[in-house]
C-alpha atoms as a printed R data frame, in Angstrom:
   type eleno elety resid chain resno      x       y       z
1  ATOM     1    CA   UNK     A     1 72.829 130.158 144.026
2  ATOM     2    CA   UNK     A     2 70.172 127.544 143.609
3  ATOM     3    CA   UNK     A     3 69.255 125.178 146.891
4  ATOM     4    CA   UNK     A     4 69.090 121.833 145.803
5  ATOM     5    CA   UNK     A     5 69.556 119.273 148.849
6  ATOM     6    CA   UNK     A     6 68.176 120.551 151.660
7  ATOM     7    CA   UNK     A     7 68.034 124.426 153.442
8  ATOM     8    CA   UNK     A     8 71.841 123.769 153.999
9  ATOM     9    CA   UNK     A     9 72.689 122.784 150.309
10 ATOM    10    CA   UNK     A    10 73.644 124.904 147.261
11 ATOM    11    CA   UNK     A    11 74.824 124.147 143.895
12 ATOM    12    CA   UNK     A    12 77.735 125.582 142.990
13 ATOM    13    CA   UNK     A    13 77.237 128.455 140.187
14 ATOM    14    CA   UNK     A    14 80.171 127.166 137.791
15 ATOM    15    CA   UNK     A    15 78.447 123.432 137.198
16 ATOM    16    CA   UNK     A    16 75.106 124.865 137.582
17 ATOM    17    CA   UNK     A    17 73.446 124.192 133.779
18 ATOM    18    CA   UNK     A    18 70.851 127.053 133.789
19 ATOM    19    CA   UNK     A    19 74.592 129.431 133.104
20 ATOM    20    CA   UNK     A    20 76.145 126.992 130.570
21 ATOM    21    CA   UNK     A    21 76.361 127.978 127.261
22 ATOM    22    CA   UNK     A    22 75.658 125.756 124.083
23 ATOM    23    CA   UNK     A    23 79.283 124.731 123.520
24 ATOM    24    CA   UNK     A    24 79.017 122.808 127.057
25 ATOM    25    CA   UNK     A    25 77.375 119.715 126.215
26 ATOM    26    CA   UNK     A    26 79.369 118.787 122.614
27 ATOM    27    CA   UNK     A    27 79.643 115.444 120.741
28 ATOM    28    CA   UNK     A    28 83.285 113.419 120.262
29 ATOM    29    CA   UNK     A    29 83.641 110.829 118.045
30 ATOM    30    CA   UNK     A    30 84.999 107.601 119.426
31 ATOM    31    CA   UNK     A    31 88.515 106.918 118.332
32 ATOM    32    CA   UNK     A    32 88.073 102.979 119.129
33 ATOM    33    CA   UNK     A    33 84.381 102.582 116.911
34 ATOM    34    CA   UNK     A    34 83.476 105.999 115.504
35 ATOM    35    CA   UNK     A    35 80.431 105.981 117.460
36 ATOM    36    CA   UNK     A    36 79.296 109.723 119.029
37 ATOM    37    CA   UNK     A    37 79.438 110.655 122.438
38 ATOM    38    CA   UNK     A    38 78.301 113.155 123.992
39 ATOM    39    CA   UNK     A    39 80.194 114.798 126.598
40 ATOM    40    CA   UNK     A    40 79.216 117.227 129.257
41 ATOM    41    CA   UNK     A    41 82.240 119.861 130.172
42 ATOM    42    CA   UNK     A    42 82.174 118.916 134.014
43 ATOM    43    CA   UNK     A    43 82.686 115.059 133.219
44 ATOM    44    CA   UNK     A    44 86.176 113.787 132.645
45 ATOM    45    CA   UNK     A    45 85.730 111.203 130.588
46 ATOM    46    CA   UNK     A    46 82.717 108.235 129.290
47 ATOM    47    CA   UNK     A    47 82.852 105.463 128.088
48 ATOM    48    CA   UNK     A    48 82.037 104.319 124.824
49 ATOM    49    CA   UNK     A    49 78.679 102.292 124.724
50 ATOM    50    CA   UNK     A    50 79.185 100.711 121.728
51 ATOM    51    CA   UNK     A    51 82.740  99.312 121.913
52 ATOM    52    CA   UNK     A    52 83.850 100.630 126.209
53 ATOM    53    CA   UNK     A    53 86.859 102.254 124.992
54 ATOM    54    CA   UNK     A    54 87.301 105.225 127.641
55 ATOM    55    CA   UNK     A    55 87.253 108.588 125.801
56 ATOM    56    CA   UNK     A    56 89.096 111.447 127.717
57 ATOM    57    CA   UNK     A    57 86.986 114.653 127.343
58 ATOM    58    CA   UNK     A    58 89.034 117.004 125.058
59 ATOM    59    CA   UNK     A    59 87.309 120.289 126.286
60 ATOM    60    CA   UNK     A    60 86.887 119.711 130.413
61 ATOM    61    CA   UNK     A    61 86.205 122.489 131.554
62 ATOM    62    CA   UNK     A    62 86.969 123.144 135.587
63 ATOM    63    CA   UNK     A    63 88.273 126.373 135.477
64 ATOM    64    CA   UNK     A    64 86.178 127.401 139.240
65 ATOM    65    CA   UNK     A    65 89.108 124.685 140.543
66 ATOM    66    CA   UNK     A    66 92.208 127.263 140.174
67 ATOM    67    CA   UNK     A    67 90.398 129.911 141.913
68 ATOM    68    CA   UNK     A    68 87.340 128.839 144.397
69 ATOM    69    CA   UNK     A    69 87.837 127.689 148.017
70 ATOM    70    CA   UNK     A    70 85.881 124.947 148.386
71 ATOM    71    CA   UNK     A    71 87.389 123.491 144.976
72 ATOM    72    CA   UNK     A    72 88.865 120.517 147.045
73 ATOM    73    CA   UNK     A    73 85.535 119.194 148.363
74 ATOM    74    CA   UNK     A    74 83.126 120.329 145.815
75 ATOM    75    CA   UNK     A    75 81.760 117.863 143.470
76 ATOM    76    CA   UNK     A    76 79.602 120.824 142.562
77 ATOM    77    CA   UNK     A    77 77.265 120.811 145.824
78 ATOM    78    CA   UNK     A    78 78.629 122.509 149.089
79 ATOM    79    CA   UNK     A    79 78.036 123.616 152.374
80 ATOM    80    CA   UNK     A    80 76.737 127.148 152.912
81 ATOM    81    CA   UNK     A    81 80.087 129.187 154.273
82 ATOM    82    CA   UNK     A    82 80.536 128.348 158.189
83 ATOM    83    CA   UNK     A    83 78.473 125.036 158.395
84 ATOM    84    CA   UNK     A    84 79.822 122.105 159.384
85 ATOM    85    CA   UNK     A    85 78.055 118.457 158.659
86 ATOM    86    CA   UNK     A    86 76.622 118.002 161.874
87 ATOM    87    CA   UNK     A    87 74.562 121.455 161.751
88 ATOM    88    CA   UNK     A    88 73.734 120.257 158.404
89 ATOM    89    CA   UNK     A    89 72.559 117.070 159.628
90 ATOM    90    CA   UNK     A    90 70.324 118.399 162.354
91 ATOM    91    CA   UNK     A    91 68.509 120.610 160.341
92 ATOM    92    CA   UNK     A    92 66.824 118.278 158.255
C-alpha cells in the first residue's frame, strides 16, 4: 500500500490507479446533448458540462465494498489497522 497523507495514511489498493487497468477510465456519451464524458470507475456519476444533465456511471465499479472492513468509512484513504484519529493526529 502506498502512504499518501501522512505516516498514518494509506491508500486503499482497490482505488489506487497505478493497479487499474485500461477499461477503468472509459468515455459515455451524454443521453441529454451527446457530448462525451469521461468517467472514472470509482465515481458514481458527473455531470454533463455541456448541457448539466447528471449521467449515472454505467460500469461503477466498487466491488472492495462487499468484502473489505473498512468499506463503510473508506472513501479510498484509511487508517492503518488499530489507529484511532487522535494517534493519527499527534503524529503529525
Amino acid at each position: 500500500m502506498e502512504i499518501t497523507e501522512g505516516p498514518n495514511m494509506v491508500r486503499c489498493p482497490g482505488l489506487d490507479k497505478r493497479f487499474w487497468k485500461p477499461g477503468d477510465i472509459f468515455e459515455v456519451m451524454c443521453p441529454g446533448c451527446g457530448r462525451s464524458i469521461e468517467f472514472f470507475k470509482d465515481e458514481p456519476k458527473l455531470k454533463c458540462r455541456k448541457c448539466g444533465q447528471v449521467v449515472i456511471n454505467p460500469k461503477i465499479d466498487l466491488g472492495c465494498a462487499g468484502w473489505c472492513q473498512y468499506a463503510r468509512q473508506c472513501g479510498g484513504i484509511m487508517k492503518k489497522s488499530g489507529e484511532t484519529d487522535q494517534s493519527a493526529e499527534g503524529s503529525k
